[in-house]
Steps between C-alpha positions, in 0.01 A plus 500: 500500500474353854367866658286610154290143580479575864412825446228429275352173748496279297441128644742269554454228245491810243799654694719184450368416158599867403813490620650101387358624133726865547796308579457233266501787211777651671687222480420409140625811421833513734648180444570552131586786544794393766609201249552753238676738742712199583412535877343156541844246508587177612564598865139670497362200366662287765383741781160480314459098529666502849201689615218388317361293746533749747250674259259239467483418872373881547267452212317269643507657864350794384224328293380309781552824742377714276167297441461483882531859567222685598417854282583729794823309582625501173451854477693595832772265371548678206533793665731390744723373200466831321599680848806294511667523199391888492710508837757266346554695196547865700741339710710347224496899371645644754839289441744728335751332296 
């Protein structure tokens, strides 16, 4: 989702409204769907509200970053992320196990 949206320019406001309302479905649809599976327990739980404010502090970080940020900064950000994790994940494939 992150690369279609950068691909396609779309501002930033747009960007991150695009992508909290993806995830948000995504997680509607998940989190039943681990209950059922009986993947979501007690210990996940715990981890869960261990954690939570961990969330919430980098909520509100990136809302008053990401209101800050200029277009063209944003933009090379994203990039930079996307480069990353790209890098990150063909690394992690080259383990053999």
């Amino acid at each position: 989702m992150v690369i279609f949206l950068s691909n396609k320019g779309v501002e930033k406001q747009q960007f991150r409204a695009n992508l909290t309302f993806y995830f948000w479905i995504l997680n509607v649809m998940t989190i039943p769907t681990f209950i059922i599976g009986g993947l979501i327990t007690s210990q996940t739980m715990i981890f869960t509200f261990k954690y939570v404010g961990f969330l919430l502090i980098g909520v509100i970080i990136g809302v008053h970053f990401g209101n800050r940020l200029k277009e063209n900064v944003f933009k090379r950000l994203v990039i930079i992320v996307l480069m990353v994790l790209g890098i990150m994940s063909f690394i992690s494939s080259l383990s053999i196990y």
